[in-house]
C-alpha positions as CSV (number, residue, x, y, z in Angstrom):
1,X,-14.2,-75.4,133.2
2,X,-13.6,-71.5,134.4
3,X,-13.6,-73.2,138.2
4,X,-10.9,-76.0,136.9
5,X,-8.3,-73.3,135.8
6,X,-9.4,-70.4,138.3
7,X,-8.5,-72.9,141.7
8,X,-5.6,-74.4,139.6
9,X,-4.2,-71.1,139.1
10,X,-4.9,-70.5,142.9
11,X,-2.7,-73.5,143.6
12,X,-5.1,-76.1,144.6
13,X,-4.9,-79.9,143.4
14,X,-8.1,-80.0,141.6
15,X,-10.0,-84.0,141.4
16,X,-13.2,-83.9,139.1
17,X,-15.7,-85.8,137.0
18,X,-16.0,-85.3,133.7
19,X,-17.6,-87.6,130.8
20,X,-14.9,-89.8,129.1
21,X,-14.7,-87.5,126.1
22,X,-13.7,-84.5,128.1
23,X,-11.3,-85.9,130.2
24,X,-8.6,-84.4,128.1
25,X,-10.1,-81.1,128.4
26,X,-10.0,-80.9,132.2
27,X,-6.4,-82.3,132.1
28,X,-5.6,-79.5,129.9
29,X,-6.9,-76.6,132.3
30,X,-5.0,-78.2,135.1
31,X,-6.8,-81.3,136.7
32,X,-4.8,-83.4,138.1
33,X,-6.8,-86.3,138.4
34,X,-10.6,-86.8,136.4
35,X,-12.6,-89.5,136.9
36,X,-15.9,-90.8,135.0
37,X,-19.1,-89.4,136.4
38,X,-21.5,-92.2,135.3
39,X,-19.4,-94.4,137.1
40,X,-21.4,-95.6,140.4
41,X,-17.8,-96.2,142.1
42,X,-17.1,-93.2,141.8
43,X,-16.5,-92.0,145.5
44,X,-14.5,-94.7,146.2
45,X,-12.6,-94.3,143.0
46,X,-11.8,-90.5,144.0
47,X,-10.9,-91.6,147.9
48,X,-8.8,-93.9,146.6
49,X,-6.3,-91.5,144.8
50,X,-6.7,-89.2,147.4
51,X,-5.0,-92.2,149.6
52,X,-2.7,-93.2,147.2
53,X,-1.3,-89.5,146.3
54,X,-0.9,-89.2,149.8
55,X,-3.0,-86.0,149.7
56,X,-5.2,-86.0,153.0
57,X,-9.4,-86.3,153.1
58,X,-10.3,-84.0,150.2
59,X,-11.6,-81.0,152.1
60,X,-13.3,-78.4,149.9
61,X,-16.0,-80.2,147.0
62,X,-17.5,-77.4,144.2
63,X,-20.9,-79.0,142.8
64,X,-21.2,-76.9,139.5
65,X,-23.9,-79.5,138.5
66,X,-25.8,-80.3,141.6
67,X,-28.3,-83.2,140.3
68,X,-28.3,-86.5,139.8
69,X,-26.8,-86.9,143.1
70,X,-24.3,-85.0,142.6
71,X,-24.4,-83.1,145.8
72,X,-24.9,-87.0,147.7
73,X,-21.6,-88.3,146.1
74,X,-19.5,-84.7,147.3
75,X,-20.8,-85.2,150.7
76,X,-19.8,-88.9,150.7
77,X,-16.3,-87.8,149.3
78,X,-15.0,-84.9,151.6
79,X,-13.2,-86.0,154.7
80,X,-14.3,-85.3,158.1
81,X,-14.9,-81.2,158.3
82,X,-15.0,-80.6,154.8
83,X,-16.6,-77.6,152.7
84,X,-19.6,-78.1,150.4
85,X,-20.1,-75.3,147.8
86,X,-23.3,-75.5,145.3
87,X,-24.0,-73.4,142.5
């Protein structure tokens, strides 16, 4: 959550995943778009609205979580050149 807010206040369009019951929470600390986690579409759910907000490849990805193949589904969503951060 402290990442959401810090690069919103930094003045970057933040995308995440969230479960369902804390998508409200995200919005709140400046997300402008959340989508589900456990959903396996995922990636292409989060290129999508890249697409249709006419933002650009996404090009910086912050895995807070980095399991479940979380690390995998940032790769696959960062356009070409992008930044991977881990913690």
């Amino acid at each position: 959550m402290f990442a959401i807010k810090l690069a919103t206040l930094s003045g970057y369009k933040v995308v995440t995943v969230a479960s369902k019951r804390n998508w409200d929470l995200v919005k709140s600390l400046g997300a402008s778009a959340v989508f589900d986690y456990n959903d396996h579409e995922v990636v292409a759910h989060i290129q999508n609205w890249i697409r249709e907000e006419g933002n650009g490849p996404l090009t910086q990805c912050l895995d807070t979580i980095s399991e479940h193949g979380s690390v995998k589904k940032c790769v696959a969503a960062l356009g070409e050149g992008g930044t991977l951060i881990t913690l």
